[in-house]
N, C-alpha and C positions, 0 to 999 in steps of 0.2 A: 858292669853297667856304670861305674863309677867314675872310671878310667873315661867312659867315651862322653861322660859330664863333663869331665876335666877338659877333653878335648874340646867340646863343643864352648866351655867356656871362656877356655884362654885365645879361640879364634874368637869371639866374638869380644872379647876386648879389645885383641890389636889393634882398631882403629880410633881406640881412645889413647893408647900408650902416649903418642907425641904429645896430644893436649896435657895431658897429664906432667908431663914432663916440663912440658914449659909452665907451668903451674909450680911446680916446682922449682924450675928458675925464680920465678916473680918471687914467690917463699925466703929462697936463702939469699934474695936481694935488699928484700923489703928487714928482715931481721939483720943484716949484715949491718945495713943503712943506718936502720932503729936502734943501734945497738950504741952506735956513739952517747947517746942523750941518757943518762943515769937520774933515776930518783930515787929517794929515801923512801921514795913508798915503792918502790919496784926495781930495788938493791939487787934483792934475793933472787929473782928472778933475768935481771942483767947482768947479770955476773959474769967474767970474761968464760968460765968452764962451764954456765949453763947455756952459753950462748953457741960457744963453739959443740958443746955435745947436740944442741938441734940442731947445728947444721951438717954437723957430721950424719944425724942422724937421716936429714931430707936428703943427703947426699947418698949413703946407703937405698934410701930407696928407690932413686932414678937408676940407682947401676942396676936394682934387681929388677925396675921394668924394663931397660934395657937391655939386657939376659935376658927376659923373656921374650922380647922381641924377635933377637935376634934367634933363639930356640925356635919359635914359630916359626921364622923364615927357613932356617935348617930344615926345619922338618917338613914343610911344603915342599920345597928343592928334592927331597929325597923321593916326596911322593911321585907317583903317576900322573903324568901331564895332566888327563884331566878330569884325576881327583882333586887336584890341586885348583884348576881351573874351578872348578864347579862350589870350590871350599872356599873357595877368594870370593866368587860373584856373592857366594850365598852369605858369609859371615863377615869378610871385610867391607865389600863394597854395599851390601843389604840386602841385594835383586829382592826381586819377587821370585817365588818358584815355577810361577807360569812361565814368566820373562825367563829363566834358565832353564828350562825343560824346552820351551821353544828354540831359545838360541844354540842348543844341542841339538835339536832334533829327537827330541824323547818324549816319550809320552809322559804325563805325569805320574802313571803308578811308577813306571822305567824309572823316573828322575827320582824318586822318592829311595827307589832300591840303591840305584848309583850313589847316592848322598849319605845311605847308610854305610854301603861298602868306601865310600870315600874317607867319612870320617874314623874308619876301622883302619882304613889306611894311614889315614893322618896318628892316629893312637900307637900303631905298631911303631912309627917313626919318631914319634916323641921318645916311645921307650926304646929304641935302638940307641938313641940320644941319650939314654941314661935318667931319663924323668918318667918315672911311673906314679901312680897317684899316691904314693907316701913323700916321693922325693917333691913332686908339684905343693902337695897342701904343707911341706915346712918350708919352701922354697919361697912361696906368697904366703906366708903364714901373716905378714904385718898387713896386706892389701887387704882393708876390711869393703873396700868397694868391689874388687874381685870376688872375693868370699859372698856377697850377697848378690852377684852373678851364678854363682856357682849354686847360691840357694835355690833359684830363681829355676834353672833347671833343673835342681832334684826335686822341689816340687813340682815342677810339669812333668817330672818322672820320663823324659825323653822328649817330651812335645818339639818341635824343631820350629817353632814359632817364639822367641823371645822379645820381649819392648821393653826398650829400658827408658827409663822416667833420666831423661840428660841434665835437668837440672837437679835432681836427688845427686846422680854420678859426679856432677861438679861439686857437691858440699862433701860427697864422702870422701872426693878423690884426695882433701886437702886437711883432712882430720888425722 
């Protein structure tokens, strides 16, 4: 059950990863920039090895979001045209589920089944991939905005309805 949390959750981020990313640009720019200007009151903290380890560190985590990106795309490509289809409309792009069960021609309970079997689909492929949910939770272990995705549906205990608060995801994206 945990595995297809993971699943559902790391699709449902991918279409934050870029924001993010360039959030992180603006980051190791804005301290690269700041970094010239030295105080006696903020020596400690300018210092050329605490400077360069944040940005080592902002830089670490654009490569691990994109490793996960790029993960997610693998793993779609492997899937079934259209579990893949149906895992795009519903967790990348947003759809509504009526608006995808119609645009398939499925009934709603149909679509509800397919999106199961879809996202079982998408989980085998992760893990063919080598990421099952020990290697995914130390893999994002630093993504604490992930992680509270990831809460988000194990409290809904599977509900396939998630809302995320986008100005909350922009404060955490950047902590």
């Amino acid at each position: 059950m945990k595995n297809i949390i993971w699943a559902k959750t790391t699709l449902t981020v991918y279409r934050y990863i870029d924001r993010i990313c360039d959030s992180i640009d603006k980051m190791v720019e804005t301290k690269a920039l700041g970094s010239f200007y030295v105080y006696s009151s903020n020596f400690a903290e300018s210092s050329v090895i605490n400077i360069a380890d944040k940005l080592i560190n902002l830089g670490e985590r654009k490569k691990t979001l994109i490793n996960l990106k790029v993960l997610i795309c693998d793993a779609l490509k492997k899937c079934d045209k259209v579990n893949a289809q149906i895992l795009i409309e519903k967790y990348i792009d947003g759809d509504k589920s009526n608006d995808i069960a119609e645009r398939h021609g499925l009934a709603q309970r149909s679509y509800f089944r397919k999106l199961t079997s879809a996202e079982g689909d998408f989980l085998q492929q992760m893990e063919k991939l080598g990421y099952n949910e020990d290697k995914l939770s130390s893999f994002l272990a630093g993504e604490k905005w992930i992680y509270e995705v990831y809460s988000r549906f194990l409290k809904d205990n599977g509900e396939n309805n998630v809302h995320i608060n986008e100005s909350k995801l922009d404060r955490c994206a950047v902590s």
